[in-house]
matplotlib code that plots the C-alpha trace (Angstrom):
import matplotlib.pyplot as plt

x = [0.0, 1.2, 1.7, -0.3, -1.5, -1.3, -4.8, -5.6, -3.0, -3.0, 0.5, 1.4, 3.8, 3.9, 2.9, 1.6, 5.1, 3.6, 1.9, 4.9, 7.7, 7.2, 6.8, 6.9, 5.7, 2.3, 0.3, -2.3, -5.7, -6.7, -10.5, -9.8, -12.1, -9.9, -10.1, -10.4, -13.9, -14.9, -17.7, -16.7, -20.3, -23.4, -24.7, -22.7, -20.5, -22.4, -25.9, -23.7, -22.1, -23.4, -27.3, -28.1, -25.5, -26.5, -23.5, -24.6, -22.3, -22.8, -25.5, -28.2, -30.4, -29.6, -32.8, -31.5, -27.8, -26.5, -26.4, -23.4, -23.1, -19.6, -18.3, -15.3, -13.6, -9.8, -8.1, -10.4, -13.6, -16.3, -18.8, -21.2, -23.3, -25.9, -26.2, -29.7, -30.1, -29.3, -25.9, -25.2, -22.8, -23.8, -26.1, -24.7, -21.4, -21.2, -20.4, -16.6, -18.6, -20.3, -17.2, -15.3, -18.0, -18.1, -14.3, -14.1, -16.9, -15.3, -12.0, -12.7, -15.2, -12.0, -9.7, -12.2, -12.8, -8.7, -8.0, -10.8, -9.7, -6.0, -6.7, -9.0, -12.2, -15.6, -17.0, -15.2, -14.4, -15.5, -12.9, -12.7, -10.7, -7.6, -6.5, -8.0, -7.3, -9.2, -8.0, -10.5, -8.9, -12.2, -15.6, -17.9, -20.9, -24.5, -26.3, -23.6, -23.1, -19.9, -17.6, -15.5, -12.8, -10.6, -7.0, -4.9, -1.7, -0.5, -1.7, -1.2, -3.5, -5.7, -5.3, -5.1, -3.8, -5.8, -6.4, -9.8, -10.4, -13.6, -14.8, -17.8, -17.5, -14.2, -12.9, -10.6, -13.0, -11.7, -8.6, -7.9, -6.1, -6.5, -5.7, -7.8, -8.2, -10.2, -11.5, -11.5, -14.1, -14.5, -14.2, -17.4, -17.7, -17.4, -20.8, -22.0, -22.0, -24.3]
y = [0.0, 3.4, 6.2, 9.3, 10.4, 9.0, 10.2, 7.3, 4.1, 2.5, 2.4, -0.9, -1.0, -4.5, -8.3, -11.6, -13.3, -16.8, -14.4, -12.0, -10.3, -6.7, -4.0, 0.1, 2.0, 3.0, 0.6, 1.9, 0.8, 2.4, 3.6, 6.2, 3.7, 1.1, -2.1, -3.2, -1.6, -3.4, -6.3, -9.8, -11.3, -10.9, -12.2, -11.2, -13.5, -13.5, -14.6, -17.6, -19.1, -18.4, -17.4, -18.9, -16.7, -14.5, -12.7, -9.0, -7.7, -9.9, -12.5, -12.3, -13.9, -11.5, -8.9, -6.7, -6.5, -4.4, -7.3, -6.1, -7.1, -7.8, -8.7, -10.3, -7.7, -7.8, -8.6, -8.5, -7.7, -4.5, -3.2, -0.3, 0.4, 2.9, 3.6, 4.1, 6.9, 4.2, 4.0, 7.5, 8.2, 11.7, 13.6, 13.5, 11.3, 7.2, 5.3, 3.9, 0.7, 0.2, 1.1, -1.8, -4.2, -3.5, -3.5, -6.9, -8.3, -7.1, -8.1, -11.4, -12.3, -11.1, -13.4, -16.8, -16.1, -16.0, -18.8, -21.1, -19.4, -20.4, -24.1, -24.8, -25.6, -25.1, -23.6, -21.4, -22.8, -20.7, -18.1, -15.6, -13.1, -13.4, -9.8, -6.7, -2.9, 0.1, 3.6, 6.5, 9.1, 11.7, 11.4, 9.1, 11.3, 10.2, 9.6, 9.2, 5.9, 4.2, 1.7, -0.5, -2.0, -4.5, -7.0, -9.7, -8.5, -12.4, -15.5, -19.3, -22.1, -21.4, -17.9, -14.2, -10.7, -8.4, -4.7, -2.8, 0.8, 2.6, 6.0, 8.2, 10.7, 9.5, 10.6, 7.8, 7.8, 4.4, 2.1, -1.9, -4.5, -7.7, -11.4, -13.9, -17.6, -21.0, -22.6, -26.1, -28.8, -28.5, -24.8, -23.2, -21.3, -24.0, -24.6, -20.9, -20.7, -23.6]
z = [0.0, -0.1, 2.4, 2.3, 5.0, 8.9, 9.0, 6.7, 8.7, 11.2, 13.3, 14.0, 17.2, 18.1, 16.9, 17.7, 17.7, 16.2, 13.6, 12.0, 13.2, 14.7, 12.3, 13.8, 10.4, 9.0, 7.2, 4.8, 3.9, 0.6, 0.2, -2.5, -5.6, -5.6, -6.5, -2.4, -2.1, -5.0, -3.4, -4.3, -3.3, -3.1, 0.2, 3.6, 4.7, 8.0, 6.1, 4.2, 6.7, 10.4, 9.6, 13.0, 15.3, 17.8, 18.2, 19.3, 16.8, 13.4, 14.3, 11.7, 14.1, 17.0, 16.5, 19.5, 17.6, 15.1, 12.4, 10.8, 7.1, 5.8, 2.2, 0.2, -1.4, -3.2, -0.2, 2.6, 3.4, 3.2, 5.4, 5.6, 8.2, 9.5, 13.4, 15.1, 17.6, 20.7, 19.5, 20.7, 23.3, 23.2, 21.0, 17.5, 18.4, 17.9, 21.4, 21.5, 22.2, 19.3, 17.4, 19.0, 18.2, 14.7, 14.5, 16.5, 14.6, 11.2, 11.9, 13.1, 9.8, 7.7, 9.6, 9.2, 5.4, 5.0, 7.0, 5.5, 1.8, 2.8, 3.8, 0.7, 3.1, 2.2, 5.2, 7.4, 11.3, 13.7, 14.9, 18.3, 19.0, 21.0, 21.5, 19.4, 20.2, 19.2, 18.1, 18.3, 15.7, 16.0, 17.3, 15.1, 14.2, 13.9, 10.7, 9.1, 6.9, 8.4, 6.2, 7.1, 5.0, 6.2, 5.4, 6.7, 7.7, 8.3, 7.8, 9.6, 9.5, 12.2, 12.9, 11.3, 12.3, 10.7, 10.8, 10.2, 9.3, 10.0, 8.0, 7.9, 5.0, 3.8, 7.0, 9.0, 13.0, 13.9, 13.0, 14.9, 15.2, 16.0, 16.3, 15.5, 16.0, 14.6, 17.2, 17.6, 18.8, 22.6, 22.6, 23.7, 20.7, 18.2, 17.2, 17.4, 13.7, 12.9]

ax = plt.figure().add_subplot(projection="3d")
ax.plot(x, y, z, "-o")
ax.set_aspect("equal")
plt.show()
C-alpha cells in the first residue's frame, strides 16, 4: 500500500510473535475507488455461513444486535453500516462501544474467510478473537453511513492478524487491530455458527 497520510493508517507498534515479526511503520488501507472496495459477493459472509449466530455484533439472528453485514472484497472484506439513535454516546457522536463491536466483529469475519480461503475448506471454522485494540482518531458522528474495510496483515493455519479501518464521509474515525483464531471442537464457541 502506499503512504499518504497518517490520518488514513494505522500504526502498527507491536505483533503476535507466532503471527509476524514486529513491524513500527504506518500501514495503509486504501479507500480512494480502488479495487479493495470493489464487493466480491453478493450475500454477507455472516448470512452464508453463520445465519443462526446470535452474536450481538454480526449475528443475523440476533434482533437486538446491530447485524453487521460484511463482504469479500480484493483482499479482505467491506462493510457499511448505519447507526440508530441508541448507539449515541452523546447527542450526534457514535459510542466507542459500538465502534469496538463493529471493528471486533469485522475483523474477526475477515480473519475466518482467509483462513478457510487459505486451507482450501468449504466452510469457514468458527474463529474468536484473541487480543483486538481500538484507536479512536475523532468522534464518530450520527447519521452518518460508516464503512469499514478491512486485510490480513498475516496468515497461519488457524489464525489471522488483521487490521480494520472505520470511516464516515471518507474521513478515518476508527482504525484496529487484532488477532484472530479458529477454534476447535471442545471450545465453547465452536458450534456458534451452525
Amino acid at each position: 500500500m502506499t503512504g499518504n497520510s497518517g490520518e488514513n493508517s494505522v500504526t502498527t507498534q507491536h505483533s503476535c510473535s507466532t503471527c509476524s515479526t514486529a513491524i513500527d511503520k504506518e500501514i495503509q488501507i486504501e479507500h480512494k475507488n480502488t479495487e479493495s472496495d470493489v464487493i466480491l459477493s453478493e450475500k454477507p459472509v455472516q448470512d452464508e455461513f453463520a445465519s443462526n449466530s446470535i452474536c450481538f455484533g454480526c449475528g443475523p439472528s440476533n434482533n437486538e444486535g446491530l447485524q453487521l453485514k460484511s463482504y469479500r472484497s480484493r483482499g479482505g472484506l467491506v462493510a457499511e453500516f448505519q447507526c440508530e439513535e441508541k448507539h449515541q454516546a452523546f447527542p450526534g457522536v457514535i459510542n466507542g462501544g459500538i465502534i469496538g463491536s463493529l471493528i471486533d466483529c469485522h475483523g474477526n469475519w475477515t480473519a475466518a474467510i482467509a483462513i478457510m480461503d487459505n486451507n482450501g475448506w468449504e466452510r469457514p471454522q468458527c474463529t474468536v478473537t484473541a487480543q483486538y485494540e481500538v484507536k479512536l482518531k475523532r468522534p464518530t458522528p450520527f447519521g452518518k453511513r460508516l464503512k469499514m474495510n478491512s486485510r490480513v496483515l498475516a496468515l497461519q493455519k488457524d489464525r489471522a492478524e488483521v487490521i480494520i479501518e472505520l470511516k464516515a464521509e471518507g474521513k478515518t474515525c476508527a482504525t484496529g487491530r487484532g488477532l484472530f483464531v479458529a477454534v476447535k471442537e471442545g471450545h465453547p464457541a465452536y458450534h456458534r455458527w451452525e
